[in-house]
MARMIRO-158820 format. One record per atom (N, C-alpha, C): residue number from 0; residue in one letter; atom name; x, y, z. Coordinates in steps of 0.05 Angstrom, whole numbers. Layout:
% MARMIRO-158820
+-----+------+------+--------+--------+--------+
|  nr | rest | atom |      u |      v |      w |
+-----+------+------+--------+--------+--------+
| NUM |    a |   CA |      X |      Y |      Z |
...
+-----+------+------+--------+--------+--------+
//
This chain:
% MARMIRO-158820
+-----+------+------+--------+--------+--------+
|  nr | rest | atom |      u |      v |      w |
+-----+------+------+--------+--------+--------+
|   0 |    x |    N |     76 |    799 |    783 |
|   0 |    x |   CA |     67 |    800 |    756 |
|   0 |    x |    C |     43 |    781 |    751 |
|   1 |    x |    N |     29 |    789 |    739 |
|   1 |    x |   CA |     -2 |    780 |    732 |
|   1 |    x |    C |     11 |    762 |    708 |
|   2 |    x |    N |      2 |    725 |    705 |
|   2 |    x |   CA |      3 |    710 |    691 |
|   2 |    x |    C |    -20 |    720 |    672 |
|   3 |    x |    N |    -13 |    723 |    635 |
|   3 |    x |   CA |    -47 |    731 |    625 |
|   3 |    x |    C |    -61 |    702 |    617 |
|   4 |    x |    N |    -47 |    685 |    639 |
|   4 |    x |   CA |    -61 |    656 |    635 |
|   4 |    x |    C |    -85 |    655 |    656 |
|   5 |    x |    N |    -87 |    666 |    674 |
|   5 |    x |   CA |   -100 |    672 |    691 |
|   5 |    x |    C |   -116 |    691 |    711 |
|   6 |    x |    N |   -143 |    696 |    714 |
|   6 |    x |   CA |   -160 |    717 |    708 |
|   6 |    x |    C |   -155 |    722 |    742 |
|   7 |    x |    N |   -140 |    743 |    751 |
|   7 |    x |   CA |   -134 |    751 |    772 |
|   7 |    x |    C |   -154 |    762 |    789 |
|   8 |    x |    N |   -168 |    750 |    809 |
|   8 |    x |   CA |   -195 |    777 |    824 |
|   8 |    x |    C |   -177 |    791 |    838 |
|   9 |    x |    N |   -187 |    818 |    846 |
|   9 |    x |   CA |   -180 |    839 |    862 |
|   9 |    x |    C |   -169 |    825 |    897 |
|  10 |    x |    N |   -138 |    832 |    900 |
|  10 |    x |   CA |   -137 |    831 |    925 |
|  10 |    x |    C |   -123 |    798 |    924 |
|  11 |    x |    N |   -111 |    791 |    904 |
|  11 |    x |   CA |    -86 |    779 |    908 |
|  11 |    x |    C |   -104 |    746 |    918 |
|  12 |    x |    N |   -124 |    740 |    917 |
|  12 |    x |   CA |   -133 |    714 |    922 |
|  12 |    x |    C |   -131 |    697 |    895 |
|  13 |    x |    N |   -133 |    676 |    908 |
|  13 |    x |   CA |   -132 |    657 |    881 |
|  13 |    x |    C |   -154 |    659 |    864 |
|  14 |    x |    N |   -135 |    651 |    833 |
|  14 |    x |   CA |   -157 |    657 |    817 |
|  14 |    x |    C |   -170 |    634 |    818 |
|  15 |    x |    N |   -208 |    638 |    812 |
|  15 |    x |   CA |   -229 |    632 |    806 |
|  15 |    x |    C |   -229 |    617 |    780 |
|  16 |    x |    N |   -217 |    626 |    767 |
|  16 |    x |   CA |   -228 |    624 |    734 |
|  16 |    x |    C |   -194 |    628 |    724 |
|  17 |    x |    N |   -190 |    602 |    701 |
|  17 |    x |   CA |   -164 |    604 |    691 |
|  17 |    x |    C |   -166 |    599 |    658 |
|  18 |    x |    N |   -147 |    598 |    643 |
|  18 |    x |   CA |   -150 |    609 |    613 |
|  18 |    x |    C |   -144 |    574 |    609 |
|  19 |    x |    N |   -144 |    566 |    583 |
|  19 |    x |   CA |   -134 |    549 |    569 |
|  19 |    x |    C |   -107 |    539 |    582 |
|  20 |    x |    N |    -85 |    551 |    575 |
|  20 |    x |   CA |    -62 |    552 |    585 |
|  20 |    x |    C |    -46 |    545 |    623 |
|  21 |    x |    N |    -70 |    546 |    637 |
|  21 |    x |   CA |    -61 |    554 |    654 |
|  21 |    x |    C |    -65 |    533 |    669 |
|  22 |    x |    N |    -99 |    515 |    665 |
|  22 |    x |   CA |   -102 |    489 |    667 |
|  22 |    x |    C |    -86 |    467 |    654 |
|  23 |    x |    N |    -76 |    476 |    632 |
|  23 |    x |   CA |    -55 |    448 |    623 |
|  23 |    x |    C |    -39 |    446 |    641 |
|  24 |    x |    N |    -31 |    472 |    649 |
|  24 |    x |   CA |     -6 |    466 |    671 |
|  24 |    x |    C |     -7 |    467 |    699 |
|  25 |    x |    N |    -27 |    469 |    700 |
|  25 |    x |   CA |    -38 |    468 |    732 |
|  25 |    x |    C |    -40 |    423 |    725 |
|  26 |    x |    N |    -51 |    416 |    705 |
|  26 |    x |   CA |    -47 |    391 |    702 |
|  26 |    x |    C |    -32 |    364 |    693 |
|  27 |    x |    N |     -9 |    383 |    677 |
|  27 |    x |   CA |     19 |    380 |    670 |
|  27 |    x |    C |      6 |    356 |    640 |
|  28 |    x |    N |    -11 |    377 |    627 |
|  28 |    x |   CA |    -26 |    365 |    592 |
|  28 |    x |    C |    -14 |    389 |    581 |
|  29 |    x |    N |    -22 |    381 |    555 |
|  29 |    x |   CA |    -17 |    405 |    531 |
|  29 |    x |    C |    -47 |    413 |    535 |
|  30 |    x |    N |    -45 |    435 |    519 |
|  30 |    x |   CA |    -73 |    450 |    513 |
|  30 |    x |    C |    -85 |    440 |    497 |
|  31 |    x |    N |    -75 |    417 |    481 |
|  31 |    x |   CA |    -94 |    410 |    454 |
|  31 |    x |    C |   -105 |    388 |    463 |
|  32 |    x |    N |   -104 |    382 |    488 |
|  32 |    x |   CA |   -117 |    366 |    501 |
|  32 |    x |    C |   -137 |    369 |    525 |
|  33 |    x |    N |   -129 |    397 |    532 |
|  33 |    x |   CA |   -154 |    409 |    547 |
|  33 |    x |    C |   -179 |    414 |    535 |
|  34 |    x |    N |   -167 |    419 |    511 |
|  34 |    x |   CA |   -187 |    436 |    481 |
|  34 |    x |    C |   -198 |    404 |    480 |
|  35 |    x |    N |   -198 |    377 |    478 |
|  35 |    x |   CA |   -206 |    351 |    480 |
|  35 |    x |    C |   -229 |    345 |    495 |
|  36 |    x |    N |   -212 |    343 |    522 |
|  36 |    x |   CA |   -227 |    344 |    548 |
|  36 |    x |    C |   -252 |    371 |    556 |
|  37 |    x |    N |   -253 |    384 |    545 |
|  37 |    x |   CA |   -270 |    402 |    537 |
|  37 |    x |    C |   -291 |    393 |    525 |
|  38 |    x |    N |   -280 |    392 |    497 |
|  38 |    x |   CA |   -297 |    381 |    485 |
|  38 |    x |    C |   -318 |    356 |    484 |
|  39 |    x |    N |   -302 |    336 |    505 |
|  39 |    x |   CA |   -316 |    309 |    514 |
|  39 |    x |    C |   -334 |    310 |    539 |
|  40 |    x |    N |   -332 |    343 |    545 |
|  40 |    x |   CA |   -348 |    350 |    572 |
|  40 |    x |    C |   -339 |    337 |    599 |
|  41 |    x |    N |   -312 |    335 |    593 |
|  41 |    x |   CA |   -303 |    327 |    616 |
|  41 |    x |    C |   -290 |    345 |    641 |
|  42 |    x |    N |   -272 |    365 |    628 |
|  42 |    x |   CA |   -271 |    385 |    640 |
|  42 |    x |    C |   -298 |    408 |    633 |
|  43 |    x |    N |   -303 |    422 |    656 |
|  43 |    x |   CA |   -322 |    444 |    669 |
|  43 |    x |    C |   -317 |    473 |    652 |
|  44 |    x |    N |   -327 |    488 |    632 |
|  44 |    x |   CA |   -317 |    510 |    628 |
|  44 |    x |    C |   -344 |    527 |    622 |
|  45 |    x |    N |   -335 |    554 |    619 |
|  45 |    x |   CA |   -349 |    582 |    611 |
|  45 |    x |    C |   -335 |    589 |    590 |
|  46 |    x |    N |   -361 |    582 |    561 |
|  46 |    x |   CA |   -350 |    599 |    533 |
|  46 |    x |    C |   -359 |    618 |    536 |
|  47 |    x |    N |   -349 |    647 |    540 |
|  47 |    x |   CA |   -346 |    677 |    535 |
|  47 |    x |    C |   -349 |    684 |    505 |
|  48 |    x |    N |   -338 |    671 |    487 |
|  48 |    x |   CA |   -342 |    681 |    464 |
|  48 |    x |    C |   -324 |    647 |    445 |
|  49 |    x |    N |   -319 |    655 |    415 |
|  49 |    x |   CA |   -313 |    639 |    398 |
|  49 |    x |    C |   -291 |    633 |    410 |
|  50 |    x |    N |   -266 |    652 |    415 |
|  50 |    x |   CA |   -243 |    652 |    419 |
|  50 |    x |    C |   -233 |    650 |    454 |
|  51 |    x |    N |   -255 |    654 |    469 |
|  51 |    x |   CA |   -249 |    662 |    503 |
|  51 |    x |    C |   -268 |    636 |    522 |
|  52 |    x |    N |   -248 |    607 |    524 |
|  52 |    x |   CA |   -268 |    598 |    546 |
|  52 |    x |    C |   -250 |    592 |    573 |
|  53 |    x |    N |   -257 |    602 |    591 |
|  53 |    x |   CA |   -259 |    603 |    618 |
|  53 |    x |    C |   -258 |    575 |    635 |
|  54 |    x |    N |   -237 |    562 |    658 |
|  54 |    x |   CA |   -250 |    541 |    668 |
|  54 |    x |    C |   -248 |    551 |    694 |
|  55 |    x |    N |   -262 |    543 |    707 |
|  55 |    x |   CA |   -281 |    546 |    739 |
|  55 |    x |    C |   -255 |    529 |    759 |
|  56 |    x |    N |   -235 |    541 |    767 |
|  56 |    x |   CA |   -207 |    521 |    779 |
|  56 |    x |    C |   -225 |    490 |    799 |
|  57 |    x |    N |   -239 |    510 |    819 |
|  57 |    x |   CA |   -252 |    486 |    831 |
|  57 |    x |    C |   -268 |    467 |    814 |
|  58 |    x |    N |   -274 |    471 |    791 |
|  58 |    x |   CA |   -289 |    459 |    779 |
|  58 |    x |    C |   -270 |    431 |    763 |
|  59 |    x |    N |   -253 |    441 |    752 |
|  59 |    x |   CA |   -223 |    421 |    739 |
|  59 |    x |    C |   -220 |    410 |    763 |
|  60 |    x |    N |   -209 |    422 |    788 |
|  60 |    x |   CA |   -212 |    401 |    814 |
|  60 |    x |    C |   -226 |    379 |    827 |
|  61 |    x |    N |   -237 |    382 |    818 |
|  61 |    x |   CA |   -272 |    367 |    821 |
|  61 |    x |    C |   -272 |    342 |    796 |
|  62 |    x |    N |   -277 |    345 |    779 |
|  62 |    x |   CA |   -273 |    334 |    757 |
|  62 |    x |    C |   -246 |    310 |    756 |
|  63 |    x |    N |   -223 |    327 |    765 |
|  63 |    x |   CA |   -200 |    306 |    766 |
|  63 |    x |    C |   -211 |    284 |    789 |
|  64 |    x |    N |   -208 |    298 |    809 |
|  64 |    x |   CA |   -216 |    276 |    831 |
|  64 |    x |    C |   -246 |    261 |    830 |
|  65 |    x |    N |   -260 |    275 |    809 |
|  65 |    x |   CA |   -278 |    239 |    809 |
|  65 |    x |    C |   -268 |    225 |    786 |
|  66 |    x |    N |   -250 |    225 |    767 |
|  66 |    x |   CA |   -234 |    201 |    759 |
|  66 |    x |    C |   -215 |    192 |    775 |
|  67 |    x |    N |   -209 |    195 |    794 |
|  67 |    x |   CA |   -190 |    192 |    814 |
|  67 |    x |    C |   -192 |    163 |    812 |
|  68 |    x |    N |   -169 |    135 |    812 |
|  68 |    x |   CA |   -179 |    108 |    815 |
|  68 |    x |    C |   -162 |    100 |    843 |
|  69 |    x |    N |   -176 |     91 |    854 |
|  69 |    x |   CA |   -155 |     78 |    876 |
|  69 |    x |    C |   -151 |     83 |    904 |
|  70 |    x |    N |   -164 |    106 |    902 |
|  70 |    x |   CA |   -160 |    137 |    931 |
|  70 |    x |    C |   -190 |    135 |    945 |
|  71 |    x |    N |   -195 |    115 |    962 |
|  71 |    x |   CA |   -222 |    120 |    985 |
|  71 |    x |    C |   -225 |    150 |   1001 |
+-----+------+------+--------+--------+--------+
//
């Protein structure tokens, strides 16, 4: 079953690109705090429209691990 939290590419690879929803829990936040982190340009995203923005998974990856403190 296709999560509609997450924008599935063809052929069962991981997704690229995940919804609002899917990064909170890929980072164990609420969404009204992604919608935050967003907004403080801290997390990486693609606005599609008013209602549709997109984040880049490697990109949230990236982002977490350069606040990373402690980890050489």
């Amino acid at each position: 079953m296709i999560s509609r939290n997450i924008i599935e590419p063809v052929g069962g690879a991981p997704a690229e690109y995940l919804k609002k929803r899917a990064v909170a829990a890929m980072l164990s936040i609420s969404p009204r705090l992604v919608d935050s982190l967003t907004a403080s340009g801290i997390l990486p995203h693609v606005k599609l429209s008013k209602r549709l923005t997109l984040y880049p998974r490697q990109g949230v990856l990236d982002a977490l691990a350069a606040r990373t403190i402690g980890v050489k």
